[in-house]
C-alpha positions as CSV (number, residue, x, y, z in Angstrom):
1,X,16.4,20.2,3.0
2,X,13.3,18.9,1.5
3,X,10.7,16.5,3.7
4,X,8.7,13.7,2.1
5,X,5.4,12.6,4.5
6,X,4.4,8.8,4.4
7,X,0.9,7.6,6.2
8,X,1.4,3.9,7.3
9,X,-1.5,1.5,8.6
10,X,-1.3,-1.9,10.0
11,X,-1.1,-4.1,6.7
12,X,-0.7,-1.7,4.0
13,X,1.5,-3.2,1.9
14,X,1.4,-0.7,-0.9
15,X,2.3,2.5,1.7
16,X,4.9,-0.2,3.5
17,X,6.2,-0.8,-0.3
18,X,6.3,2.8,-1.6
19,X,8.1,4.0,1.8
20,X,10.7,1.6,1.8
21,X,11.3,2.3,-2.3
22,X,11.6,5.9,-0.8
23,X,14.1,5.2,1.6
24,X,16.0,2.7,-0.9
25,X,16.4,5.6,-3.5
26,X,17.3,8.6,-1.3
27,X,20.2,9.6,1.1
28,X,17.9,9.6,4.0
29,X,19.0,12.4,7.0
30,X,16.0,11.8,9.4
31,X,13.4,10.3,10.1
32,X,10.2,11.7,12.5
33,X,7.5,9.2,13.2
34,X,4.1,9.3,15.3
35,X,1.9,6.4,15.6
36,X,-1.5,7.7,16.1
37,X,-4.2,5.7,17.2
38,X,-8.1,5.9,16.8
39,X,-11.1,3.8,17.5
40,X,-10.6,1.4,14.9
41,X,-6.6,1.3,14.2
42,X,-4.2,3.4,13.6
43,X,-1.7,4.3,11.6
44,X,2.3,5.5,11.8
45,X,3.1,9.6,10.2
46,X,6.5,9.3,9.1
47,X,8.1,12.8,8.0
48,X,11.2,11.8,5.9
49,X,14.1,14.3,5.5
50,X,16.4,13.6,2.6
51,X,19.4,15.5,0.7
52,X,17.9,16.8,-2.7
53,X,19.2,15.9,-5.5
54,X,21.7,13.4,-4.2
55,X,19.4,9.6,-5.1
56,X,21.6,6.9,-4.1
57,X,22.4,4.9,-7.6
58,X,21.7,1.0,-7.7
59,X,19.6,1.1,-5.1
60,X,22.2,2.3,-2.4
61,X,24.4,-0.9,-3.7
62,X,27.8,1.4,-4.2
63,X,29.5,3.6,-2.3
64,X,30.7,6.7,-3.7
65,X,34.1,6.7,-2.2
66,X,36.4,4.4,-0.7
67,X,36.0,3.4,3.4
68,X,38.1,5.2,5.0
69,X,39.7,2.7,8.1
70,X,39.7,5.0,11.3
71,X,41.8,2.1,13.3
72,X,44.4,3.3,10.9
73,X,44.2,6.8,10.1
74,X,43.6,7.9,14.4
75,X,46.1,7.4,16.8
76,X,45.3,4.4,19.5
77,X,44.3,7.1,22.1
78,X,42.0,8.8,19.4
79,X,40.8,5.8,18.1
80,X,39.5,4.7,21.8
81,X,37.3,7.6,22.0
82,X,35.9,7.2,18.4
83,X,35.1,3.8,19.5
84,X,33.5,4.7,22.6
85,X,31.6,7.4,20.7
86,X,30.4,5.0,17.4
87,X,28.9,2.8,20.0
88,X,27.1,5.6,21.8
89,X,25.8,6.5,18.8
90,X,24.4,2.9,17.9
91,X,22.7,3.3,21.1
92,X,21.5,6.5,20.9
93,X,20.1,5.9,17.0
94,X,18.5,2.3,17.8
95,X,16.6,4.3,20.9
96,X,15.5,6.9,17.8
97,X,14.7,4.1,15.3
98,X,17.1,6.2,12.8
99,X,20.1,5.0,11.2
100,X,23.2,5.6,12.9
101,X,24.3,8.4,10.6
102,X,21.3,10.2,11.2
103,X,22.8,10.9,14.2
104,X,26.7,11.6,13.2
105,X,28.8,10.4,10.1
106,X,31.9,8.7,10.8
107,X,34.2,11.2,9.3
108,X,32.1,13.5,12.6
109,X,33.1,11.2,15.2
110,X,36.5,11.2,14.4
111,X,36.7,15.1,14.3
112,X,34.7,15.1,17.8
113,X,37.7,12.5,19.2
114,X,40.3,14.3,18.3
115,X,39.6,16.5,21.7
116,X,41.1,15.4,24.8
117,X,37.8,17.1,26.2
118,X,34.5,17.3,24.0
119,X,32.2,20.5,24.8
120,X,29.3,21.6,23.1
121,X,31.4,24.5,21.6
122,X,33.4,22.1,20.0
123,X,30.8,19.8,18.2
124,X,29.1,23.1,16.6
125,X,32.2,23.8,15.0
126,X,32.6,19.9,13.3
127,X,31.6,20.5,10.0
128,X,27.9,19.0,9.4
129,X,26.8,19.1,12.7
130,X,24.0,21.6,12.3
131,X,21.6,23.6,14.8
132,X,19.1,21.3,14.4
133,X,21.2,18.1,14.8
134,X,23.0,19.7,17.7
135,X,19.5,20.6,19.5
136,X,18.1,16.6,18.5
137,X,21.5,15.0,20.1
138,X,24.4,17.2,21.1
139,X,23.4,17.3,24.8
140,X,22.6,14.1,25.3
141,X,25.7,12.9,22.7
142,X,27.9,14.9,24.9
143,X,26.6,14.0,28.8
144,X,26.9,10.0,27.8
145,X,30.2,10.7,25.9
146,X,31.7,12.4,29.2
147,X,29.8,10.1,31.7
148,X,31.7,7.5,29.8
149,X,35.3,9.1,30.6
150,X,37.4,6.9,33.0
């Protein structure tokens, strides 16, 4: 997947402008950021990965395809782990400064709760959930997940 590279100092306007048009117009995967300081500032290194080839139209305004409504579609029992693991995620993402599905799509979640008991074996067979991804978050995913368990 292809990488863009942004340099951000303190009260550029025109780099904070053109990165968030960036962000606006692309489906985003990742994010990678360094804040590197010198003598007299510094500046944030952002390295952007993005799906080629796939711009969000309007802006990001429309979704593709319908929402799909988990409470619904998963049993209750299911349902309470999906829960448990979305708001994992949240944390987990907000601690990254990515977006949430950075980390796992819904659609991911819902595979993982399926399982009456996640492994690591099992989330690198959930469609997506690459060797990169899985080295990023699976362990830690996976410790809070089952730390969680009641």
């Amino acid at each position: 997947m292809p990488f863009a590279f942004f340099v951000v100092r303190p009260g550029d306007s025109q780099a904070e402008s053109e990165l968030n048009d960036f962000v606006r117009s692309h489906r985003v995967l990742t994010v990678d950021r360094t804040l590197v300081e010198s003598g007299g500032g510094g500046a944030w290194y952002l390295a952007v990965e993005f799906l080629d080839g796939e711009a969000k139209k309007d802006g990001g305004a429309k979704r593709s395809a319908p929402a799909i409504d988990y409470k619904e579609k998963l049993s209750e029992e299911v349902f309470g782990r999906f829960s448990q693991m979305r708001a994992i995620r949240k944390t987990m993402a907000a601690e990254d400064s990515v977006p949430v599905y950075a980390l796992f799509s819904n659609a991911q979640l819902a595979e993982m709760a399926a399982h009456d008991l996640l492994s690591l074996a099992l989330m690198k067979n959930v469609e997506g959930l690459g060797e990169k991804k899985m080295e990023r978050y699976g362990e830690t995913f996976l410790k809070l997940v089952l730390g969680n368990k009641s």
